[in-house]
C-alpha positions as CSV (number, residue, x, y, z in Angstrom):
1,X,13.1,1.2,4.7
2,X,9.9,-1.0,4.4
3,X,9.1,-0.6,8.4
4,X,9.3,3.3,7.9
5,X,7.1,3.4,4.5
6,X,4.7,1.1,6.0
7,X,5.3,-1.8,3.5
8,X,5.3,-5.7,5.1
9,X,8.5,-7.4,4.9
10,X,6.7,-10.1,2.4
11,X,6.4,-7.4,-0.1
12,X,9.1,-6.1,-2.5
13,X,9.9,-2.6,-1.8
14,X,10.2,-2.0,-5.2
15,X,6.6,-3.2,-6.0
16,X,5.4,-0.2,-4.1
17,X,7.5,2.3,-5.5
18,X,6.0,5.6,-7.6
19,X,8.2,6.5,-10.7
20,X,10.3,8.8,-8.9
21,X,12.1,6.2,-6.6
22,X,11.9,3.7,-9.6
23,X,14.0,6.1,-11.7
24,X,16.2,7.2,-9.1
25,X,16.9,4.0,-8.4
26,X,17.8,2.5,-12.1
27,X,19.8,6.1,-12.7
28,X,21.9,5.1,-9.7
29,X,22.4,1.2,-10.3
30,X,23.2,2.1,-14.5
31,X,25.2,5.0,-13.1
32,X,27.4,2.6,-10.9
33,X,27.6,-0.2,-13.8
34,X,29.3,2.5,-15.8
35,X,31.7,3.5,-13.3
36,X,32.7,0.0,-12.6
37,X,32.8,-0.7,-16.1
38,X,35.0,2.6,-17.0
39,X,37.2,2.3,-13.6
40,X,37.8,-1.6,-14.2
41,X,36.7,-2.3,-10.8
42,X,37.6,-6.0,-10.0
43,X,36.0,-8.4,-7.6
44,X,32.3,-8.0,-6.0
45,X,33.7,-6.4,-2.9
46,X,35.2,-3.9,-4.9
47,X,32.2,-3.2,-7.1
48,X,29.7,-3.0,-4.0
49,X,31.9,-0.4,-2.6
50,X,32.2,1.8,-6.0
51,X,27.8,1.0,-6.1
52,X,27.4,2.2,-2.4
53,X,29.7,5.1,-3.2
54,X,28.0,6.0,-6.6
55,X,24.8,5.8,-4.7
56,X,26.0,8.2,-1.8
57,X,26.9,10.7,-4.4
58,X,23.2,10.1,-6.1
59,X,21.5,10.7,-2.9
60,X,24.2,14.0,-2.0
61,X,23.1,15.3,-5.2
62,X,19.0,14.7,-4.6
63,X,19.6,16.3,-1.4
64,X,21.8,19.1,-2.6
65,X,18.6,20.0,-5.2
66,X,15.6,20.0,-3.3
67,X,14.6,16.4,-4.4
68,X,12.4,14.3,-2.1
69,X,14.5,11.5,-0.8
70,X,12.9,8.0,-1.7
71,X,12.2,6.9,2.0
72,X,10.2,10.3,2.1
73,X,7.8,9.6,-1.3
74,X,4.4,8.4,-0.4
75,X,3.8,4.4,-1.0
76,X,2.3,3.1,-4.5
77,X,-0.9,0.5,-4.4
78,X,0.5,-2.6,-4.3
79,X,1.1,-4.0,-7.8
80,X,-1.3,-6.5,-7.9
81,X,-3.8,-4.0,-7.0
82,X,-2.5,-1.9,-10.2
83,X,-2.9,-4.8,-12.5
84,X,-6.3,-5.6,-11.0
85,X,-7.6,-2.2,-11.5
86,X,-5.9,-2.3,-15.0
87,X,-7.7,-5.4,-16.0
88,X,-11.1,-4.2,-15.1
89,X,-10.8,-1.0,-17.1
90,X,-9.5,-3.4,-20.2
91,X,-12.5,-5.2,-20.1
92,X,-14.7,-2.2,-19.8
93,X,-13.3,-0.7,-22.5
94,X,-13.5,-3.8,-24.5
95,X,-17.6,-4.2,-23.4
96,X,-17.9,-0.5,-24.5
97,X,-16.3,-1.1,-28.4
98,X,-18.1,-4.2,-28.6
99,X,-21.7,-2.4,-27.4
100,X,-20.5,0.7,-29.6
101,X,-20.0,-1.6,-32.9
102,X,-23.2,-3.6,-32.2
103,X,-25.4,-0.3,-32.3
104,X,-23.5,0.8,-34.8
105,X,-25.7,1.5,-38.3
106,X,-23.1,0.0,-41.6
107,X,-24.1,1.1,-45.0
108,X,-25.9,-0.6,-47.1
109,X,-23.7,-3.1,-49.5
């Protein structure tokens, strides 16, 4: 998956995934707790079969309604780019409320 979407095999795939994939992702691994809950699946090779068959039927069911499959979604910015960007506007925004207070005219007390 990461050599097809272009992503280095240092980087977590999930770092550089949009909100699509990330939901469809959680939908399927809360989906498949359930079931193995509900089903009283015993033993982890039992419950990674019931997850990889709980994930087949996600992905059938994407497919089946016109969804873009998750290899298919275009790459997020990396993370740390995100939180970079994030932290620059913060600041700016912060600059701009302080500037905006300082010029600012109070009433008289």
């Amino acid at each position: 998956m990461k050599e097809k979407k272009g992503i280095s095999q240092k980087e977590n795939l999930l770092d550089r995934a949009g909100t699509l994939e990330l939901s469809a992702n959680d939908f399927q691994m809360e989906l498949a707790a359930e079931v193995i809950t509900k089903t009283g699946v015993r033993g982890e090779a039992a419950a990674i079969a019931m997850n990889k068959h709980v994930a087949k039927d996600v992905r059938q069911t994407m497919k089946a309604r016109g969804a873009t499959m998750p290899e298919d979604l275009p790459v997020e910015p990396p993370i740390s780019e995100v939180k970079k960007r994030l932290k620059k506007q913060t600041r700016a925004a912060i600059d701009l409320a302080k500037a905006d207070l300082s010029t600012e005219k109070l009433p008289p007390s």
